[in-house]
N, C-alpha and C positions, 0 to 999 in steps of 0.2 A: 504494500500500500504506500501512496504518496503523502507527503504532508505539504501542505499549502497554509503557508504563517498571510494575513491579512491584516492591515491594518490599515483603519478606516479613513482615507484620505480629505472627508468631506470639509469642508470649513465651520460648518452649520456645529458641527458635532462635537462641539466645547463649552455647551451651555452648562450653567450651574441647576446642580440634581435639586428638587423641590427642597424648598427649608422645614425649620420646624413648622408641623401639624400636616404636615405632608408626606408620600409614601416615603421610606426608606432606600436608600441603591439597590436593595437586594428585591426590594418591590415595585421596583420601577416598572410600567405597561408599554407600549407603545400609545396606550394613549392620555397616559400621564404628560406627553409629550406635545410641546406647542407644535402647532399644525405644522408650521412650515416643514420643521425637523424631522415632522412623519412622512410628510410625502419625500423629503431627502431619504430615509431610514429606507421605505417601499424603493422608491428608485432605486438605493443599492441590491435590495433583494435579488429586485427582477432583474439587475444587470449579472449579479452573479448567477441565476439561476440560469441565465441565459448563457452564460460561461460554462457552467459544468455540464450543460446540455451539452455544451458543443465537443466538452472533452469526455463526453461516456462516465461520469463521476457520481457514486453513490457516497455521498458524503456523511460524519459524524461528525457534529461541530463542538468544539469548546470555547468557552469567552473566558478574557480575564478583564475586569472592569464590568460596572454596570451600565452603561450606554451598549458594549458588546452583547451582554445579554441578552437586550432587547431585539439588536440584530440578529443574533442564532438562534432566540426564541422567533419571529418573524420569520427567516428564513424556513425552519422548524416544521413553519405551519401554514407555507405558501401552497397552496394548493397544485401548483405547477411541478413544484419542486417534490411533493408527494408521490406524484405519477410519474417521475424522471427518476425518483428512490427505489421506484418498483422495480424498471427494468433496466438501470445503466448497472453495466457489469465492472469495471474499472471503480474501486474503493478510495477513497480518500480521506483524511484527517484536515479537518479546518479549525485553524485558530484564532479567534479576533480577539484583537487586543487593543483597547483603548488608547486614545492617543497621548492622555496625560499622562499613564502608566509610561507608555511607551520614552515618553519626552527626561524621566528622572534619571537615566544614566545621562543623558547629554547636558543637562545643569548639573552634574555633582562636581562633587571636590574628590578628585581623584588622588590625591596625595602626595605621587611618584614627580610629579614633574614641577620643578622648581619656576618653571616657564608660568606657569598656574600661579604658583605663591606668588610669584612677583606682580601680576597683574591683579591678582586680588587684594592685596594689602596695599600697596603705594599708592599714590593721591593720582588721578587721573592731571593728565597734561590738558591743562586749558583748550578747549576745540579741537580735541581727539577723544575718540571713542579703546580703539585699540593701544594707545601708549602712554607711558606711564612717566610723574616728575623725577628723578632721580638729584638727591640732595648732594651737591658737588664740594660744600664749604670744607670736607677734610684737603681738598687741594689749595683754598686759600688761607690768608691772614686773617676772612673775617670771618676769627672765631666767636660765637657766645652758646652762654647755656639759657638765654630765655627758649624756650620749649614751642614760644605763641610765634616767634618769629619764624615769618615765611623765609620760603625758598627762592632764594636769588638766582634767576637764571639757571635754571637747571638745567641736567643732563635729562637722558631719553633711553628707550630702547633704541630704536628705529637709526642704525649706524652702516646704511649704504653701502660708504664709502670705505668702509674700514673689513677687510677681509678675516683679520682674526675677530673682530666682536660677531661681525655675521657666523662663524664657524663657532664661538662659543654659545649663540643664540639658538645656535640648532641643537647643540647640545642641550641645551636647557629643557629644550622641547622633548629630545627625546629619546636622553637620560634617566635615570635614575638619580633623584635628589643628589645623595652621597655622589655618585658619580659625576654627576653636575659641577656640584662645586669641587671636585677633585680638577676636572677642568679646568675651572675659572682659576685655580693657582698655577699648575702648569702653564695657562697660557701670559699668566702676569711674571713668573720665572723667568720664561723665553725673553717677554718684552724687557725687562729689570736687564738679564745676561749683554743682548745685544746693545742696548744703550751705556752698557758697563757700569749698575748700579749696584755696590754692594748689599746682594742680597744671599742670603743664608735658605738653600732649599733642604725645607724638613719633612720628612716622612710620617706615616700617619693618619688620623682623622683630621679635616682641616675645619679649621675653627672661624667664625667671624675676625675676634679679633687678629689672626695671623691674616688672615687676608688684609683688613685696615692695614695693621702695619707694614706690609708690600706696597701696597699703595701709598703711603704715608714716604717711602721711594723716590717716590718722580714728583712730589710737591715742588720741590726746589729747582728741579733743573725742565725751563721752560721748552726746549727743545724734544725731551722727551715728553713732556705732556702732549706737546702739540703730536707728535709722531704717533701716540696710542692711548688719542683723547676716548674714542670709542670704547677701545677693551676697559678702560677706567671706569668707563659710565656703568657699563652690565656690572664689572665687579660690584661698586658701591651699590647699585640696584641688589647685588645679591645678599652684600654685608645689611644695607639695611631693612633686606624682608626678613634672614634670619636672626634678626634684632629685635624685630617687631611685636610687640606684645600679640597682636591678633595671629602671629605664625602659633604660638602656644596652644592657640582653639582649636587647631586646624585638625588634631583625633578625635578628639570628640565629634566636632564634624562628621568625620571617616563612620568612627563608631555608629551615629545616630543614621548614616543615611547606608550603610553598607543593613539595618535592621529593616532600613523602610524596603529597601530593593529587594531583599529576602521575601 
C-alpha cells in the first residue's frame, strides 16, 4: 500500500476553532463551520475524490489537527467517494495534517545553529528585517558602562565583501554551535598570524571571553582592522549573543517546544 501525506493548502483554512460555549476541536462538524470555509472544505473533497478516482485508490484516512478531521470525516462520507471505496482495487493511507501543526517545526528554536542565536537575540538593524546591530565599541576609545547607551555605528552580519566572514557565516548556519564558534577562533588566528599580531592559539573549548580578547588584537593597529573589519563584526556578533542573558532561555525553549512537537 501507498501513503499519500496531504496537507491542506487552502488559505481559508486558519480560522480560529469556536471559543468558549462552543463545540470543542475534537467536536468540531462541518457545519460548525462559516459557510465560506465549507464550501472551500466540499471543494477539496471533490477535488481529491476526483484524484483517487483517477489513481484506482481505496483509501483509509487519518487527521492530525481538528480542521483535518472534518476533512477525512467529509471525505469519509462523500457519497462519490463511497462507491469508488467499493470497487478501486489499489489501497492507500491518507494523512491530513493541519497547517498550524504542520507550520511548528519551521518557527522553532532549533538550538544547533549559532546562525539562529544570533538573529534572535541582537537588536534588529534599523530598516532591515534579516540583519542584525552588532556593538563595535570593544575596537574603540569610547569606552562606558552606562548599559542605556546606544550603539554607535554598528557592525552587521551582511559582509559581501569580505571572503573569510562570508565563509565563517556559512559556518554559522551550518555548524554545530560548538563547532561554530570553534571556527570563529580559527579564522581570527589566521587573521591575528598574517597581520603579525601576537597572539597565543589555545586549544580546547572556546570561550567568549578568549574570543574578546583576540579581538581586543587589532584595536590598535588600524591597518588590520580595516583588512578584517568583517570577520570582526561576526566575531563580536558571536561574543555578544553568547553573553547575552536571553542565550541562557534558549533550553528551556528547546525543552518546552521539543514536548509540544511530540
Amino acid at each position: 500500500s501507498a501513503e499519500l501525506c496531504l496537507l491542506p493548502a487552502l488559505a481559508p483554512l486558519l480560522p480560529p476553532l469556536p471559543g468558549p460555549g462552543g463545540p470543542g476541536p475534537a467536536e468540531v462538524g462541518l457545519g460548525a463551520l462559516p459557510a465560506e470555509l465549507r464550501a472551500a472544505v466540499r471543494a477539496l473533497v471533490g477535488e481529491l475524490d476526483s484524484l483517487f478516482t483517477a489513481l484506482g485508490l481505496r483509501e483509509e484516512s487519518f487527521a492530525v489537527g481538528a480542521l483535518s478531521r472534518v476533512v477525512a470525516a467529509e471525505l469519509a462520507s462523500y457519497a462519490s467517494a463511497r462507491n469508488r471505496r467499493r470497487t478501486a482495487t489499489n489501497k492507500a493511507s491518507v494523512i491530513f495534517v493541519d497547517r498550524t501543526l504542520d507550520l511548528a517545526g519551521a518557527v522553532g528554536h532549533h538550538g544547533d545553529s549559532l546562525a539562529e542565536k544570533i538573529l534572535s537575540v541582537l537588536p534588529k538593524l534599523p530598516g532591515h528585517k534579516t540583519d542584525v546591530m552588532v556593538n563595535m565599541v570593544e575596537l574603540t576609545a569610547l569606552q562606558t558602562t552606562d548599559e542605556t547607551c546606544g550603539i554607535i555605528a554598528p557592525g552587521c552580519l551582511a559582509q559581501p565583501n569580505d571572503p573569510a566572514a562570508k565563509a565563517l557565516w556559512e559556518s554559522f548556519m551550518n555548524l554545530k554551535q560548538k563547532e561554530a564558534v570553534m571556527e570563529a577562533r580559527r579564522h581570527l588566528v589566521e587573521a591575528a598570524s598574517r597581520e603579525n599580531l601576537p597572539i597565543k592559539m589555545s586549544m580546547g573549548e572556546v570561550s567568549p571571553e578568549q574570543l574578546s580578547s583576540y579581538v581586543q588584537l587589532f584595536r590598535n593597529n588600524l591597518k588590520a582592522l580595516e583588512n578584517h573589519c568583517g570577520l570582526l563584526q561576526l566575531v563580536l556578533a558571536t561574543v555578544q549573543t553568547l553573553k547575552h542573558p536571553q542565550t541562557s532561555k534558549w533550553d528551556n525553549f528547546l525543552a518546552f517546544e521539543r514536548l509540544l512537537l511530540q
